[in-house]
N, CA, C and O atoms as a MOPAC input file, in Angstrom:
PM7 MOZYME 1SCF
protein

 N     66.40300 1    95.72200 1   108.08500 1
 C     67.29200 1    96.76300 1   108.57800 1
 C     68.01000 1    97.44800 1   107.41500 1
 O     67.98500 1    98.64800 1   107.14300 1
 N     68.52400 1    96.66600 1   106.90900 1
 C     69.26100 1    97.42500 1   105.23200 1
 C     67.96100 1    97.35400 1   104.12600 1
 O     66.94300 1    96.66300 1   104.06900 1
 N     68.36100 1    98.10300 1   103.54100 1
 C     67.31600 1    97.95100 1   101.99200 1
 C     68.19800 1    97.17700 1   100.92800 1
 O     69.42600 1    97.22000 1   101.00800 1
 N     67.49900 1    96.41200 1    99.85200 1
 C     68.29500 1    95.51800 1    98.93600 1
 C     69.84100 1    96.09700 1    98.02000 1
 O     70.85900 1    95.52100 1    97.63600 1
 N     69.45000 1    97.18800 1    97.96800 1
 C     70.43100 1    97.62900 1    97.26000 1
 C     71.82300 1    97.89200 1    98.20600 1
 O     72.92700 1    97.99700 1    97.67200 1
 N     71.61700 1    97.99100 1    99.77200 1
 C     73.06800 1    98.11300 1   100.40700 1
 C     73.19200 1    96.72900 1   100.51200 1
 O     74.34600 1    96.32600 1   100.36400 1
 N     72.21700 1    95.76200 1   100.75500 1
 C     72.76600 1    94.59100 1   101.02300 1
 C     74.07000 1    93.69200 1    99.25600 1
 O     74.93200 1    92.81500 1    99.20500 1
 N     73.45100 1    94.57500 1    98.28400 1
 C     74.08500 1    94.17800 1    96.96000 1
 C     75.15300 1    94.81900 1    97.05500 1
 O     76.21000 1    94.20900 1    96.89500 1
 N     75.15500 1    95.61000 1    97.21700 1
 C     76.72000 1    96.61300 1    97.16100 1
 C     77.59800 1    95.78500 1    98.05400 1
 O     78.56900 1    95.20600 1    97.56700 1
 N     77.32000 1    95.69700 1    99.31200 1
 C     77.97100 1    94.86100 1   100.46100 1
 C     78.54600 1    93.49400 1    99.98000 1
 O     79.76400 1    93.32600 1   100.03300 1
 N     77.69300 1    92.46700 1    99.49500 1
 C     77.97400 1    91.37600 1    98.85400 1
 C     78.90000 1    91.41400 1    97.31700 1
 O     79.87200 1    90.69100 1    97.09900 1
 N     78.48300 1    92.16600 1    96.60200 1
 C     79.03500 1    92.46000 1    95.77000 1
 C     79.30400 1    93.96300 1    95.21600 1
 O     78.79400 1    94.70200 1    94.37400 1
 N     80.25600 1    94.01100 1    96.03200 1
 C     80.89400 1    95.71000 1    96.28600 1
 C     81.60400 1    95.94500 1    94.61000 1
 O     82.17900 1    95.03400 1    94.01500 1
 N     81.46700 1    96.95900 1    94.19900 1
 C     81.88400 1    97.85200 1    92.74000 1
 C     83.38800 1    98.02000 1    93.02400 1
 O     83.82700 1    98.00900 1    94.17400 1
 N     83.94400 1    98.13300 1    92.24000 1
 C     85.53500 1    98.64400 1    92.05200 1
 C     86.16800 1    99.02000 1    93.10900 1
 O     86.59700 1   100.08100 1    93.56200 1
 N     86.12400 1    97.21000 1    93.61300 1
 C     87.32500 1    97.19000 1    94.84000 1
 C     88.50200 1    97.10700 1    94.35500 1
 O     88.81800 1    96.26200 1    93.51700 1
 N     89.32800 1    98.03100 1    94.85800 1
 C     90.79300 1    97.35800 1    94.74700 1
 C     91.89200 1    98.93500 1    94.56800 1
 O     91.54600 1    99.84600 1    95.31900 1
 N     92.84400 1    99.16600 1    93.85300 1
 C     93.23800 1   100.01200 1    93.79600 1
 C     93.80700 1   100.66700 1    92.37700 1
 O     93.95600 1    99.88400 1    91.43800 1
 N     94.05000 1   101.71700 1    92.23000 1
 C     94.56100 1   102.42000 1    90.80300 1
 C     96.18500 1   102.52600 1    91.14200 1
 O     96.63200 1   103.15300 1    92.10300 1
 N     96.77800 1   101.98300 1    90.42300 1
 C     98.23500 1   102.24200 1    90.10400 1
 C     98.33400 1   103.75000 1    89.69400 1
 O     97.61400 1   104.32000 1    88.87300 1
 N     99.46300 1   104.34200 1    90.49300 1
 C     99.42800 1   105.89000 1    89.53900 1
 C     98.48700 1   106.34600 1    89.75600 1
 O     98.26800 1   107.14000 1    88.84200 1
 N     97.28800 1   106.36500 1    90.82100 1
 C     96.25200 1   107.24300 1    90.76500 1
 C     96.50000 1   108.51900 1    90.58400 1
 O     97.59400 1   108.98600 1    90.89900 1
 N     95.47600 1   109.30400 1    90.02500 1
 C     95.37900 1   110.77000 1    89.85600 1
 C     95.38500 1   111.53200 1    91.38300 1
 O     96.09200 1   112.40800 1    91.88100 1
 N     94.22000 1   110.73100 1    91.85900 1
 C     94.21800 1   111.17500 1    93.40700 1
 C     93.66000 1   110.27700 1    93.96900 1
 O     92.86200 1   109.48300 1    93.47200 1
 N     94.31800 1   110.36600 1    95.87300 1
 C     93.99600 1   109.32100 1    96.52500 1
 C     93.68300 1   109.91900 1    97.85700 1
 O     94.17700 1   111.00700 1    98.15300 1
 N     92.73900 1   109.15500 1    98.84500 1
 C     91.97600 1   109.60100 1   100.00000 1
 C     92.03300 1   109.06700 1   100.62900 1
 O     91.63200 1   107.95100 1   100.30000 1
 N     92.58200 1   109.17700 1   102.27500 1
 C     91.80600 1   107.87900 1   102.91600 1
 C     91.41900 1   108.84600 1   104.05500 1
 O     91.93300 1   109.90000 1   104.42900 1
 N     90.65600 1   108.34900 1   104.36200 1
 C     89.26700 1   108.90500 1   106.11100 1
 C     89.30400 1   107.72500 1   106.78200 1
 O     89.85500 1   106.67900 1   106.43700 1
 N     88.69000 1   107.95800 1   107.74700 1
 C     88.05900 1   107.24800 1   109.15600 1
 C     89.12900 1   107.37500 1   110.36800 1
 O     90.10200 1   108.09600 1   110.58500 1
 N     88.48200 1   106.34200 1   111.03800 1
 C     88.86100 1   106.27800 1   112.82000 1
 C     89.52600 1   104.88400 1   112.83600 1
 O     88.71700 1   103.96200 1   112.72600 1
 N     90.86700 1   104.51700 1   112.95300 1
 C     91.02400 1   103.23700 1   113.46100 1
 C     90.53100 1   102.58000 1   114.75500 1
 O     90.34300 1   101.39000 1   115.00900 1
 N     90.37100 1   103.69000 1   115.51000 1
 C     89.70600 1   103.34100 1   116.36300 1
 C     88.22000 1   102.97600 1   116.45300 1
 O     87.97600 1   102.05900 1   117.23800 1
 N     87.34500 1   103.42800 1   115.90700 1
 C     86.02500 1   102.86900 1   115.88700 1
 C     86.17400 1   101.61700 1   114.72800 1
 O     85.61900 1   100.58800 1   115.11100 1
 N     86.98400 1   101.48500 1   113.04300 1
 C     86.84000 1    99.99200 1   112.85600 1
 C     86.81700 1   100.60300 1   111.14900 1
 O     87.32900 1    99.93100 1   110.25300 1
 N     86.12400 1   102.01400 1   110.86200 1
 C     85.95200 1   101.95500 1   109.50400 1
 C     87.16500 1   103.41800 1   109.33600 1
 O     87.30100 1   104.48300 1   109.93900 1
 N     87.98000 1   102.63400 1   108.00300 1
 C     88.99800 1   103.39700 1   107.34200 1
 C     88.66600 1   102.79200 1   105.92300 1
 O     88.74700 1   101.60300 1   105.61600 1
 N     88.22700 1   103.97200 1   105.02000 1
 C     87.95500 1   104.53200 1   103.77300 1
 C     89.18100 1   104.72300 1   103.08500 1
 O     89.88600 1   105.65300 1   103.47700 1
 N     89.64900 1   103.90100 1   101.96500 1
 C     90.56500 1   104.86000 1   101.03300 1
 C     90.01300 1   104.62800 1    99.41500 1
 O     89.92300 1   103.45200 1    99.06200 1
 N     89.70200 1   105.51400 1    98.58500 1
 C     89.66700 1   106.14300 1    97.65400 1
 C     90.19300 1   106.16200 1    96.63000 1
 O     90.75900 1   107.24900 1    96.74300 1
 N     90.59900 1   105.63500 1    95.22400 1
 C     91.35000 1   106.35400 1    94.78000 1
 C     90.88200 1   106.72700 1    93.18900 1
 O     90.32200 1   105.85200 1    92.52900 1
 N     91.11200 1   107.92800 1    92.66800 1
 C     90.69600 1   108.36200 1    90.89600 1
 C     91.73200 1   108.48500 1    90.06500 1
 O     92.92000 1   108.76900 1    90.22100 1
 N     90.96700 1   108.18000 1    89.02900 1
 C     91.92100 1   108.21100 1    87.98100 1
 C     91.43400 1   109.27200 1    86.90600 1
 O     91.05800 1   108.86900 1    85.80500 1
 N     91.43700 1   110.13300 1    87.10200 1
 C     90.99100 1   111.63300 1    86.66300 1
 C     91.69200 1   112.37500 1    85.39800 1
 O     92.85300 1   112.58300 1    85.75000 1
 N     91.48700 1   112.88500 1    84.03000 1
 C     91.58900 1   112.49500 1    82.40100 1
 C     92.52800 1   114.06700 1    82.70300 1
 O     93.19800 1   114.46800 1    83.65500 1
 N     92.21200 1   114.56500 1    81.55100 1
 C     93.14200 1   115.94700 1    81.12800 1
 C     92.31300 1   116.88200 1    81.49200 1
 O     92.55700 1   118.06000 1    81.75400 1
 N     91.10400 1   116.19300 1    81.50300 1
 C     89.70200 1   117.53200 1    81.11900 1
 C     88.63200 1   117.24400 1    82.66800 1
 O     87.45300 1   117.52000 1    82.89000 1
 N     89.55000 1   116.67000 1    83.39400 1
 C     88.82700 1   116.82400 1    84.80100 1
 C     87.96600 1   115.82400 1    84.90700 1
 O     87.21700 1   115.68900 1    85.87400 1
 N     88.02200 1   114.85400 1    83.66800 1
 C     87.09200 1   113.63300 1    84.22200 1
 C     87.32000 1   112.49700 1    84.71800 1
 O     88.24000 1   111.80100 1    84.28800 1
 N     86.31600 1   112.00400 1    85.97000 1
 C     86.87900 1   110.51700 1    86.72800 1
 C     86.96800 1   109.43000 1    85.61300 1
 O     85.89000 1   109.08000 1    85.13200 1
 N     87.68900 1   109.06000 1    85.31000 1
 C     87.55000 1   107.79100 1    84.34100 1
 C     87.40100 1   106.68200 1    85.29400 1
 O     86.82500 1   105.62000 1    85.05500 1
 N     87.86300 1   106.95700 1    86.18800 1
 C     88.06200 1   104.95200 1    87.23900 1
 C     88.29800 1   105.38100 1    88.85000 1
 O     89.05300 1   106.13400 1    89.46400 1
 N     87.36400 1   104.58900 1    89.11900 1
 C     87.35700 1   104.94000 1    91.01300 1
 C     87.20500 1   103.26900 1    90.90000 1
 O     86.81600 1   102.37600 1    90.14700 1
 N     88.13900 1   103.66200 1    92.95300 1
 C     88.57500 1   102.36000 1    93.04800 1
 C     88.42500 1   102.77400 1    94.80600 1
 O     88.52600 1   103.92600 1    95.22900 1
 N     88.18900 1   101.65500 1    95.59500 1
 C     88.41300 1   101.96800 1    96.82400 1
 C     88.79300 1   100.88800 1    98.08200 1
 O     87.74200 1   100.25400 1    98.16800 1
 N     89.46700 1   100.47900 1    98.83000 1
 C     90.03100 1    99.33900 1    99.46600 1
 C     88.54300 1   100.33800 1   101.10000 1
 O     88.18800 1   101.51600 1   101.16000 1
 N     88.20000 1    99.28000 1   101.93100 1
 C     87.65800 1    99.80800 1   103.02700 1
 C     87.59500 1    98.74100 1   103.95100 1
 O     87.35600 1    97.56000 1   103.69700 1
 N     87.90600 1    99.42800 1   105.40200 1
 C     87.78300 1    98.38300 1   106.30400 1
 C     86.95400 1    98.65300 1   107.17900 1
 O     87.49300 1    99.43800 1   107.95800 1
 N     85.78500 1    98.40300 1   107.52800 1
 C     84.87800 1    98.24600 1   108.24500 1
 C     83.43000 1    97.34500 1   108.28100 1
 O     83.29800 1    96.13700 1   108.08600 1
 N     82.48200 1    98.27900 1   108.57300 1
 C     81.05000 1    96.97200 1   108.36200 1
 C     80.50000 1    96.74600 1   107.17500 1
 O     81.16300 1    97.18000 1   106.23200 1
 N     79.57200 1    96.24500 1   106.93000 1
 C     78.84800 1    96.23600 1   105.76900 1
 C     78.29000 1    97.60500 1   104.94500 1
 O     78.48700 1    97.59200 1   103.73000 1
 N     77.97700 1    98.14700 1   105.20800 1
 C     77.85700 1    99.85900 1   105.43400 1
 C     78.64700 1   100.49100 1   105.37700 1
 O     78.34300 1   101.45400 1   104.67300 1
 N     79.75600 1   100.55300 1   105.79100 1
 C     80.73600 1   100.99800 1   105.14000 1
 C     81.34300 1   100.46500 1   103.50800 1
 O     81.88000 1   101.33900 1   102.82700 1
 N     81.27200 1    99.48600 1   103.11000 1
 C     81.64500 1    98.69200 1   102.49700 1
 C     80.84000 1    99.34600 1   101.01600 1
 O     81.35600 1    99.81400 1   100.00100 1
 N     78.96800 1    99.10200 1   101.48500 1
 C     78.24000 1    99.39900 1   100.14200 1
 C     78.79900 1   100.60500 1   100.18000 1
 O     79.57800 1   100.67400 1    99.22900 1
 N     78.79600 1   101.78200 1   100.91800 1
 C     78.56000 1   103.23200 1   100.53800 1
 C     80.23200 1   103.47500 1    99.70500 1
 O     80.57700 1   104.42800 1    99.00600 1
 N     80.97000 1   102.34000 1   100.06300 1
 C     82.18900 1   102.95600 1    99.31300 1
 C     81.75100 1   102.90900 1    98.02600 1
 O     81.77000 1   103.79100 1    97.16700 1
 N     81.31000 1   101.66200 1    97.97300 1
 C     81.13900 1   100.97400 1    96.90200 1
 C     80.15500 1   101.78700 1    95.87700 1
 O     80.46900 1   101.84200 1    94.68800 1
 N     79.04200 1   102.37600 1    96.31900 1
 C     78.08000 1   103.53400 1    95.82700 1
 C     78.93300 1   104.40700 1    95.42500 1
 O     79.25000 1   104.45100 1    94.23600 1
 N     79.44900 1   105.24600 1    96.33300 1
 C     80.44600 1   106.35300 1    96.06100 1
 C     81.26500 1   106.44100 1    94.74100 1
 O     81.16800 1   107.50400 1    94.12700 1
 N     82.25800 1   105.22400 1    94.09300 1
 C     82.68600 1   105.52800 1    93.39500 1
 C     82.11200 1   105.23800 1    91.84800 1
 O     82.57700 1   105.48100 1    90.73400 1
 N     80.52800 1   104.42300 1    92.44400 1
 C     79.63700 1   104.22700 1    90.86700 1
 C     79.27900 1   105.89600 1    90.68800 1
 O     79.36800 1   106.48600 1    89.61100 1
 N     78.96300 1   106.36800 1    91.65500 1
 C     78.26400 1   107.81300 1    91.60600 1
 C     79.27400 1   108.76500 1    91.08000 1
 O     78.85100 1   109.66900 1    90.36000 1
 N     80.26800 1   108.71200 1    91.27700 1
 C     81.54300 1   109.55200 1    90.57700 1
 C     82.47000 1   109.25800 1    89.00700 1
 O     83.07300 1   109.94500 1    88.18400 1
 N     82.14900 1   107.85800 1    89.21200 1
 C     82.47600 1   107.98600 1    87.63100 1
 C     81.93800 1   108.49100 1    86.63900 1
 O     80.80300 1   108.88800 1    86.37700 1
 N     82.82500 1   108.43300 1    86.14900 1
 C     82.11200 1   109.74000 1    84.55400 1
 C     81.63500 1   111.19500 1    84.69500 1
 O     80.99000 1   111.90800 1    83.92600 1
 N     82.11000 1   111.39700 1    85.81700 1
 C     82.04500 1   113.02100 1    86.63200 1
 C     83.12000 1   113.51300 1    85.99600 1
 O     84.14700 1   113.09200 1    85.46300 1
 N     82.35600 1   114.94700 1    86.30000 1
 C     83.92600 1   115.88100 1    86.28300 1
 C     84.05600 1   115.54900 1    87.61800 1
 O     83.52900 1   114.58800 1    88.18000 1
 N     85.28600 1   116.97100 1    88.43700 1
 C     85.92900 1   116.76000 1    89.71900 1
 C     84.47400 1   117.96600 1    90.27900 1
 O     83.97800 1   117.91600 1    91.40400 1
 N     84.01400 1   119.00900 1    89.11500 1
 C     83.00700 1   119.37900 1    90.40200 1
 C     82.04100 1   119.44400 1    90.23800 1
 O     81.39300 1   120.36800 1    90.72800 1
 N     81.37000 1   118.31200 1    89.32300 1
 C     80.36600 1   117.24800 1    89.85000 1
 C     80.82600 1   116.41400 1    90.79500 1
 O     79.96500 1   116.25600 1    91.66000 1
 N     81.77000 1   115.83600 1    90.99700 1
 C     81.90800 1   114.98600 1    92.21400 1
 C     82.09600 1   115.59400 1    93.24200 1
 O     82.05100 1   114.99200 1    94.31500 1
 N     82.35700 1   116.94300 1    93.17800 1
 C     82.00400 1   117.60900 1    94.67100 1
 C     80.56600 1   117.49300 1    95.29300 1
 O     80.19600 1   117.61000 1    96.46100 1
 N     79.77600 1   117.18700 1    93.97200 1
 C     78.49600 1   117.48800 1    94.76600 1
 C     78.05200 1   116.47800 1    94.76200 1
 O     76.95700 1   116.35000 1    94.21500 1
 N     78.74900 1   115.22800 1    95.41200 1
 C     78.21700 1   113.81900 1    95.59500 1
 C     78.23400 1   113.96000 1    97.04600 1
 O     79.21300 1   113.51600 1    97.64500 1
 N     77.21700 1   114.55800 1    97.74600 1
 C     77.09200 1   114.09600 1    99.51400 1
 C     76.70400 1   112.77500 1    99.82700 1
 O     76.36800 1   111.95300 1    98.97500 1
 N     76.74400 1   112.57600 1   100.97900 1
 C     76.53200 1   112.08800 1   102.05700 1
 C     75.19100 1   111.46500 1   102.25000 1
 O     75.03900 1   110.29100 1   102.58700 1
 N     74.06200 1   112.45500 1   101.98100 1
 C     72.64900 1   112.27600 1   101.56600 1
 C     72.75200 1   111.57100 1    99.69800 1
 O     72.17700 1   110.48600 1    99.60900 1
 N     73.36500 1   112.06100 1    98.39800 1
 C     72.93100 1   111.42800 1    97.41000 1
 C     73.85800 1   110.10500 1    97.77500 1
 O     73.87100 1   109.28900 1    96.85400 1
 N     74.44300 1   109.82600 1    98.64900 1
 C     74.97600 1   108.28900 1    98.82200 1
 C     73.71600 1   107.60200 1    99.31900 1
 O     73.02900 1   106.80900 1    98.67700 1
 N     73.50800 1   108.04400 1   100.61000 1
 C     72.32100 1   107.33900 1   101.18600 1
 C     71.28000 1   106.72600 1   100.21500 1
 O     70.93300 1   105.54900 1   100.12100 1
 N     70.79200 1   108.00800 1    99.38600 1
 C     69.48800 1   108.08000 1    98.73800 1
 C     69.77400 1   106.80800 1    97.66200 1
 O     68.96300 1   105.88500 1    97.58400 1
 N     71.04000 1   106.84400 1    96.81400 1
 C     71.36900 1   105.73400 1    96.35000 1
 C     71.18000 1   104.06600 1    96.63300 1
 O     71.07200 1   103.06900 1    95.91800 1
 N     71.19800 1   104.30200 1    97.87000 1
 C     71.32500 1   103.12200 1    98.18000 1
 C     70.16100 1   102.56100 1    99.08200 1
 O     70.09000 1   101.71200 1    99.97100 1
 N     68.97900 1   103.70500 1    98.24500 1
 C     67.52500 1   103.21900 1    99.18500 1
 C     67.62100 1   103.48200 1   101.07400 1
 O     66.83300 1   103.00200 1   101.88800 1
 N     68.58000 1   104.19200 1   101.32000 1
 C     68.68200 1   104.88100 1   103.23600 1
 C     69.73600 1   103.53400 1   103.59600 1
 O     70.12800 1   102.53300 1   102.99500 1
 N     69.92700 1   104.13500 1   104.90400 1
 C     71.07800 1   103.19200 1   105.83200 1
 C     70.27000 1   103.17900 1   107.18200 1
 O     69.30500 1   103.94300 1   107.15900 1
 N     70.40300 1   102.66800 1   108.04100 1
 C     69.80900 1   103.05000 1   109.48300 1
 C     70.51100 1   104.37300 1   110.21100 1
 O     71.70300 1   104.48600 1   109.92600 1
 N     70.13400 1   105.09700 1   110.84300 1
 C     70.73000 1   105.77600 1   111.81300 1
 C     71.96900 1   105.37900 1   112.47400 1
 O     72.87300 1   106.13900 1   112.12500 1
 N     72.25800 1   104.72400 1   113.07200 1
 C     73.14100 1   104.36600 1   113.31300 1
 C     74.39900 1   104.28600 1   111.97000 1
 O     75.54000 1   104.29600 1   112.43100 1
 N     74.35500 1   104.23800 1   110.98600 1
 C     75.30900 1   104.10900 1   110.05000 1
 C     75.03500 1   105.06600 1   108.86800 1
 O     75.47300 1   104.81500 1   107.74600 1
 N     74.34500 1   106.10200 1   109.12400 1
 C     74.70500 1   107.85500 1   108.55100 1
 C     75.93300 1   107.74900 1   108.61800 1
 O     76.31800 1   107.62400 1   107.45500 1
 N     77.14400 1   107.71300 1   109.58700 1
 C     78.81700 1   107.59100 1   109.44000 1
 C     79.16800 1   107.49300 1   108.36100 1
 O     79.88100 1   108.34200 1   107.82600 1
 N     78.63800 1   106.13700 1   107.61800 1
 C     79.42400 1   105.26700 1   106.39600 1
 C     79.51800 1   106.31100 1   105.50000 1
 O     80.50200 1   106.46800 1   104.77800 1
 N     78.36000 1   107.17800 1   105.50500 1
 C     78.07200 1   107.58200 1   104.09600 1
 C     78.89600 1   109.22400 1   104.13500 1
 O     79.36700 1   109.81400 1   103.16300 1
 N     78.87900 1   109.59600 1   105.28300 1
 C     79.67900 1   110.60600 1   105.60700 1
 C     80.92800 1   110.28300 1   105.43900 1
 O     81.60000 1   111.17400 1   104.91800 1
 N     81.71000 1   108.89600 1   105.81200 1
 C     82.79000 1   109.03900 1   105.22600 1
 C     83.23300 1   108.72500 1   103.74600 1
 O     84.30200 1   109.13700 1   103.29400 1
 N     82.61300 1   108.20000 1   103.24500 1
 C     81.98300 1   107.64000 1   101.53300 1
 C     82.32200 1   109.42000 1   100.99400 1
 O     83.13100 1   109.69400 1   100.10700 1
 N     81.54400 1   110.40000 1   101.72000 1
 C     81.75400 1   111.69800 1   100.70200 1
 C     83.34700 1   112.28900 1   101.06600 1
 O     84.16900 1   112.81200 1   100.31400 1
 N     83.43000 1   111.94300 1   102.71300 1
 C     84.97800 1   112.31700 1   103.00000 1
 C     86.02600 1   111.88300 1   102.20700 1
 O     87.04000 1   112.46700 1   101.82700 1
 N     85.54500 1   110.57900 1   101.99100 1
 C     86.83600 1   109.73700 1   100.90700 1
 C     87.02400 1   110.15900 1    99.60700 1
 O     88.08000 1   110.19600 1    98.97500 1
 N     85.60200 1   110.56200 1    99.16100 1
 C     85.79000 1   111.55100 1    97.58800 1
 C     86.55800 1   112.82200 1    97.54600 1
 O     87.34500 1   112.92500 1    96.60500 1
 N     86.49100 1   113.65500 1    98.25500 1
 C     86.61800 1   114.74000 1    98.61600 1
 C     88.35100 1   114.66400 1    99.01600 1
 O     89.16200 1   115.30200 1    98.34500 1
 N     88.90600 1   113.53100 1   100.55500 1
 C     90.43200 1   113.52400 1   100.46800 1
 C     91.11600 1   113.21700 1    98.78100 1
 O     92.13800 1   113.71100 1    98.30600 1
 N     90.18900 1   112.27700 1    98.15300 1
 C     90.95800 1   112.04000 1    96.79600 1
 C     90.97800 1   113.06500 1    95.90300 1
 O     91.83500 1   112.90700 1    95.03400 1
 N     90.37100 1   114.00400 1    95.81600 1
 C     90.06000 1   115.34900 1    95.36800 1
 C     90.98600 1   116.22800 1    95.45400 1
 O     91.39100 1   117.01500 1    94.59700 1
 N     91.52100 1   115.96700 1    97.20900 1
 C     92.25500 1   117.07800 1    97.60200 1
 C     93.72600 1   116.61700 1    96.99800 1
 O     94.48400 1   117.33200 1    96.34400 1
 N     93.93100 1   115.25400 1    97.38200 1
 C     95.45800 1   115.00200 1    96.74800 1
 C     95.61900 1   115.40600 1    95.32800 1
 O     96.57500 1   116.05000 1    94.89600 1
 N     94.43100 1   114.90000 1    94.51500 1
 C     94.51300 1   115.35400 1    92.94400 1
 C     94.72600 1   117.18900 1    92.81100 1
 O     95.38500 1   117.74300 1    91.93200 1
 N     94.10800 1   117.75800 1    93.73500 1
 C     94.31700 1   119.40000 1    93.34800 1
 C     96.18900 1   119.42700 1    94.04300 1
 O     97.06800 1   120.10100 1    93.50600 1
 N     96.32900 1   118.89300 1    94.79600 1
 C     97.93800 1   119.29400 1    95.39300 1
 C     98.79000 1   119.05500 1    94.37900 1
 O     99.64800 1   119.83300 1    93.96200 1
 N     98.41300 1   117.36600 1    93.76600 1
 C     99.75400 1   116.93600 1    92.83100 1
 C     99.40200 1   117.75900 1    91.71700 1
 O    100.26300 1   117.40700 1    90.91100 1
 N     98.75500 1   118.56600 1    91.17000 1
 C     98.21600 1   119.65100 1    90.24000 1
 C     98.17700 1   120.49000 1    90.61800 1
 O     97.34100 1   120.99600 1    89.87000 1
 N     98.46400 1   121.33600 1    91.39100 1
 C     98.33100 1   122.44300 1    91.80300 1
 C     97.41100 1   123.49900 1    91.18700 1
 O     97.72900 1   124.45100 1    90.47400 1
 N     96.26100 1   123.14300 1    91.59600 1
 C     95.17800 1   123.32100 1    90.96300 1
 C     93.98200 1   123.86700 1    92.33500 1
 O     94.14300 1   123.19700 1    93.35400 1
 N     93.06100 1   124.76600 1    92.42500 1
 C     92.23300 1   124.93900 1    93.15500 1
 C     90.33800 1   124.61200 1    92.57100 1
 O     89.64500 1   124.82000 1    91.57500 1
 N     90.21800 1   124.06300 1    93.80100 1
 C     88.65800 1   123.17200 1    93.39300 1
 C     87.87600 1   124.17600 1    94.51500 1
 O     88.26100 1   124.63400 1    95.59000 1
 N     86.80600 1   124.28500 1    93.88900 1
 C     86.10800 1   125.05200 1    94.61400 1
 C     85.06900 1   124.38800 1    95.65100 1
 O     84.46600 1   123.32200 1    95.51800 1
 N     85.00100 1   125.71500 1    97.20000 1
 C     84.40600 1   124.23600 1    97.65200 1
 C     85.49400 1   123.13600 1    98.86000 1
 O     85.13800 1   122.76900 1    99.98000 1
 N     86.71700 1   122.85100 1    98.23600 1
 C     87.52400 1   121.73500 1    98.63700 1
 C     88.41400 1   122.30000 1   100.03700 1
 O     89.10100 1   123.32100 1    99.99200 1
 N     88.31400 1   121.71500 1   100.87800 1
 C     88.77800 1   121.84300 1   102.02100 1
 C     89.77600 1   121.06700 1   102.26600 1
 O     89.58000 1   120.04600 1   101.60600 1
 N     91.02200 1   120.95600 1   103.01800 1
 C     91.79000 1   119.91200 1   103.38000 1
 C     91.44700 1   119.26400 1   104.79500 1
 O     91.43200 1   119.73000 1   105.93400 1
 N     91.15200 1   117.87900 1   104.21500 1
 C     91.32100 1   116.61400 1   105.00700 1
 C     91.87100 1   116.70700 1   105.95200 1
 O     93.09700 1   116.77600 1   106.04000 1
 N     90.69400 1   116.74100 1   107.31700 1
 C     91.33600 1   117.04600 1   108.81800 1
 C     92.57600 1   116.12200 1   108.88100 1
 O     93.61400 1   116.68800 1   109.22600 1
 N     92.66100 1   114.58400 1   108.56400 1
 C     93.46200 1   113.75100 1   109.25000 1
 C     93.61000 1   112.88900 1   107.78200 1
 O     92.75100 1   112.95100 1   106.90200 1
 N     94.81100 1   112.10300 1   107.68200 1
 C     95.24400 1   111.45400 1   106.55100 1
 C     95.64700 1   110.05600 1   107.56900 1
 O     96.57100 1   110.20000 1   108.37000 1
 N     94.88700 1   108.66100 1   107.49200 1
 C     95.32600 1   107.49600 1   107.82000 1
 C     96.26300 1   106.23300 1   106.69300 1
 O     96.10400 1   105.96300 1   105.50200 1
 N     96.94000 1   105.85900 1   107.41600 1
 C     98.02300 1   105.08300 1   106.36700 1
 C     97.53100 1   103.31500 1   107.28700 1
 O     97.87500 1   102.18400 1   106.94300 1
 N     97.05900 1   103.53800 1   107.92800 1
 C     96.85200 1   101.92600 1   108.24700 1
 C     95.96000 1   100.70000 1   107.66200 1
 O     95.60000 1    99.69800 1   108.28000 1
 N     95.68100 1   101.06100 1   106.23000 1
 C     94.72600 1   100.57100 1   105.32700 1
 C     95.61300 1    99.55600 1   104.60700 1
 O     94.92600 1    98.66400 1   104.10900 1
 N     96.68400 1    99.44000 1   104.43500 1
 C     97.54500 1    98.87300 1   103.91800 1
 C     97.56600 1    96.80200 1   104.36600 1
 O     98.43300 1    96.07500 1   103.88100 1

C-alpha cells in the first residue's frame, strides 16, 4: 500500500520538532478529520530556507509528507519553495494511495502558510502567495 520511501519518512520522519524564533510559521488541516500540519522556516537575509522543522498530527501519511516537505525546501529560496506542490511531494516519496493525496496537499499548504507568515512579519510580497484560508492553534 505505501512505497518504501513513505514508510521511511513515517518511521523515521526528518526535522521534527520546532524553530525557536522562526522566520515563518504555518499550520493547516482539519481537527476534525485528525491531520493538523504545522511548519516552521528559518529563512537567511537572501531568502534562503536554512532549517525546516515541522510538529504533525495525524496518520502515517501525513507524517512522511511533512517530513518530505521540509527535506524538499531546504536550501531553497522562498520562490523555489513556492514551487514545491503537492504532486513533487508525492513523486518524492515514490506516490501515496488515493485516499491520502490530502497529506500531500496539506504538506504544500503548510509550506506555503509558513511563507505567508514570513512575507507578513516582512512585509514583503511573494509571488503567487495567497493567504491561508484558516490558521489552527490546536497543535500545541
Amino acid at each position: 500500500m505505501y512505497s518504501e520511501k513513505v514508510m521511511d519518512h513515517f518511521n523515521n520522519p526528518r526535522n521534527v520538532g520546532e524553530i525557536e524564533n522562526a522566520s515563518g510559521v504555518g499550520t493547516v488541516g482539519n481537527a476534525k478529520c485528525g491531520d493538523i500540519m504545522r511548519m516552521y522556516l528559518d529563512i537567511d537575509e537572501n531568502g534562503v530556507i536554512n532549517e525546516a522543522k515541522f510538529k504533525t498530527f495525524g496518520c502515517g501519511a501525513a507524517v512522511a509528507t511533512s517530513s518530505m516537505a521540509t527535506e524538499l525546501v531546504k536550501g531553497k529560496t522562498v520562490e523555489e519553495a513556492m514551487k514545491v506542490t503537492n504532486k513533487a511531494v508525492m513523486e518524492a516519496l515514490d506516490g501515496l494511495p488515493p485516499v491520502k493525496v490530502h497529506c500531500s496537499l496539506l504538506a504544500e499548504e503548510a509550506i506555503h502558510a509558513a511563507l505567508w507568515d514570513y512575507s507578513q512579519k516582512n512585509n514583503i510580497v511573494i509571488d503567487g502567495l495567497k493567504k491561508p484560508v484558516e490558521d489552527i492553534e490546536e497543535l500545541d
